[in-house]
C-alpha positions, -999 to 999 in steps of 0.1 A, spaced: 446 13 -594 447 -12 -561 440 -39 -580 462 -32 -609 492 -31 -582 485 -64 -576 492 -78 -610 513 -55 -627 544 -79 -636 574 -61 -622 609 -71 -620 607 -77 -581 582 -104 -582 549 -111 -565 563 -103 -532 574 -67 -540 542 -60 -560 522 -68 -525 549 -51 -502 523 -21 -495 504 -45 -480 507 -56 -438 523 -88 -431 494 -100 -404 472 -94 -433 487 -115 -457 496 -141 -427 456 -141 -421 449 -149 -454 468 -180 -460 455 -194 -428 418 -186 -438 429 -201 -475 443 -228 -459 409 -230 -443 387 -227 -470 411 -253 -489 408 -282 -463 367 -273 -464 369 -280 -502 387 -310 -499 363 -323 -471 332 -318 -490 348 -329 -523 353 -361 -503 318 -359 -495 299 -352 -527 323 -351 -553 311 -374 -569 278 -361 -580 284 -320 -574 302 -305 -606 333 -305 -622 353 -284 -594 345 -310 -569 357 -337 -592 388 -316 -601 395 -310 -561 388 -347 -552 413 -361 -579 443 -335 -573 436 -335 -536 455 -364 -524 485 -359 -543 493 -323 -524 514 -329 -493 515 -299 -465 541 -277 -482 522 -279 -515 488 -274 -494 504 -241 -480 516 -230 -515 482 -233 -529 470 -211 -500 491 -187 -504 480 -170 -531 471 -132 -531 436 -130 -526 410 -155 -511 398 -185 -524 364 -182 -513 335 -159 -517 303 -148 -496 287 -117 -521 319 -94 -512 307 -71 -544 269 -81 -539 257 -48 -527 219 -56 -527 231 -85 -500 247 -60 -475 224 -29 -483 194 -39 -456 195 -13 -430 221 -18 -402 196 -35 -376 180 -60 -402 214 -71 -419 208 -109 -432 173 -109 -420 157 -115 -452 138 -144 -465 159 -176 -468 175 -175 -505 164 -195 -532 200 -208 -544 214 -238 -526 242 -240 -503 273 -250 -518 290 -263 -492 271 -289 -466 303 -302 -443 303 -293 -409 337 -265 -407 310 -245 -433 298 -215 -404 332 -216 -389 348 -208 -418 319 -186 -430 325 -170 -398 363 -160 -403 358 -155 -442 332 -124 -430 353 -111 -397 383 -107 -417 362 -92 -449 351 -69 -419 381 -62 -405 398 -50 -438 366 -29 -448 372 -10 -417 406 -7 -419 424 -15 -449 401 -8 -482 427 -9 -507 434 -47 -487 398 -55 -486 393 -49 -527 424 -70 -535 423 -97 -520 386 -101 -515 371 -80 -548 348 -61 -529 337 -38 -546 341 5 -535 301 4 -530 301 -25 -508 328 -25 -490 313 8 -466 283 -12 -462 302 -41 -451 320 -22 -424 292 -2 -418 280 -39 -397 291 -46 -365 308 -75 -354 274 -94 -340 255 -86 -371 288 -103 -390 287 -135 -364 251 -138 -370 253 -136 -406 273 -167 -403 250 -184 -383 223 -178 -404 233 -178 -445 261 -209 -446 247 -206 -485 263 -174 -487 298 -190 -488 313 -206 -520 339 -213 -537 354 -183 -560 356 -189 -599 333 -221 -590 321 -224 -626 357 -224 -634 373 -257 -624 402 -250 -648 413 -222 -625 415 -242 -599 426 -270 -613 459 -249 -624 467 -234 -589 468 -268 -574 489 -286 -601 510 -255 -598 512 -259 -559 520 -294 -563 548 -289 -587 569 -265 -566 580 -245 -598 582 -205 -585 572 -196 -620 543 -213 -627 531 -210 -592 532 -176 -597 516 -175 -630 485 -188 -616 482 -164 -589 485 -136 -613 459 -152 -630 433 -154 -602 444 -112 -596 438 -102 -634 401 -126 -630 392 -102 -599 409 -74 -617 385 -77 -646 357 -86 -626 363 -51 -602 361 -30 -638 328 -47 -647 316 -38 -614 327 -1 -619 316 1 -652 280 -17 -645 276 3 -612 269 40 -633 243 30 -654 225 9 -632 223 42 -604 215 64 -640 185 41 -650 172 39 -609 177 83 -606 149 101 -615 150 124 -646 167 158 -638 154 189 -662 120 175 -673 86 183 -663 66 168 -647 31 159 -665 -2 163 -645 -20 134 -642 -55 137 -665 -87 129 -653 -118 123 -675 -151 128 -658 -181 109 -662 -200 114 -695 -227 140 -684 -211 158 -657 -202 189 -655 -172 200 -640 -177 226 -611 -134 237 -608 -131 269 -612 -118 278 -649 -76 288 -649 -86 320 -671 -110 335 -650 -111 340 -609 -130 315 -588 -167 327 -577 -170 332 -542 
């Protein structure tokens, strides 16, 4: 229901559909997109080259956006970047252990130096909202009802350390989708209300339909971990020795003193 409050297309617009939520929340998150946007840009300068096509489509759009249009961009309804927001297996580690795992096998996507600092404000403010605003926290973030309790359940040196400590964590969302971004800029760079808002509906019915994967994946992967409820356990058989005889004591008949 949060998320379908977010892009149900009402006569009022994209500001009335988000109206239940706090302005210093919304003010945060264009500043932290505006963030993550310049970190894109910097390590599209960087690598772009040789790193995929989102880089490539980020590098060629890039110089053509001037502040105004950079700010548009960022002001889209839910954040631009991701660090396992909906990866509960990432945050489930008891509290005191958080992030202290082995070092993960994927590869960092982003190498620039702003990386931890923005990592760093990505997973304050995705702990921030956990705590207090959870209908906030799945919108704009996608974090998903299991995780976001274990996110908050962290406190706020376990969430600075994290930072320090998994950089790869943090990447771009929809990064196998250059086309998304590729729209939200060019619609940023036009100016046009319309199609500015058409592509941050877009990005809203993406997490939207990633949310009810989530929710429909979550059930049957807790029914196929549960143990079975209502059958009987089977006692374990053990087969003696060829030639040995058995001294238990027989279930029809009393054991000899």
């Amino acid at each position: 229901m949060l998320l379908q409050c977010g892009i149900e297309d009402g006569a009022g617009g994209e500001s009335t559909r988000l109206a239940w939520l706090r302005p210093e929340t919304l003010e945060s998150l264009v500043e932290l997109n505006e963030l993550s946007l310049t970190l894109l840009a910097e390590q599209a300068a960087t690598h772009g080259g040789a790193s995929g096509p989102l880089l490539r489509e980020v590098r060629a759009l890039w110089p053509g956006l001037d502040g105004a249009a950079r700010r548009r961009a960022a002001g889209c309804p839910y954040l631009l970047l991701d660090a396992g927001f909906a990866d509960v297996e990432r945050w489930r580690t008891p509290a005191g252990q958080v992030g202290e795992s082995a070092r993960p096998s994927w590869p960092a996507f982003f190498t620039v130096p702003g990386t931890v600092e923005v990592l760093r404000l990505a997973l304050t403010y995705a702990w921030h909202l956990a705590r207090t605003q959870l209908g906030a926290a799945r919108l704009l973030l996608g974090t998903s009802a299991s995780c976001a309790p274990l996110i908050g359940g962290c406190t706020l040196r376990q969430i600075h350390a994290l930072a320090e400590r998994h950089a790869e964590w943090l990447r771009p969302r929809w990064a196998a989708r250059p086309q998304v971004w590729r729209g939200l800029l060019l619609a940023a760079g036009s100016g046009e209300p319309r199609q500015l808002e058409e592509a941050h509906l877009h990005g809203l019915t993406l997490l939207a339909a990633e949310t009810r994967a989530l929710a429909t994946r979550a059930p049957l992967v807790a029914a196929a971990a549960a143990p079975a409820v209502g059958r009987t356990a089977t006692a374990p058989r053990f087969t003696l020795p060829a030639g040995t005889a058995s001294t238990a004591p027989s279930p029809r008949s009393p054991a000899r003193p």
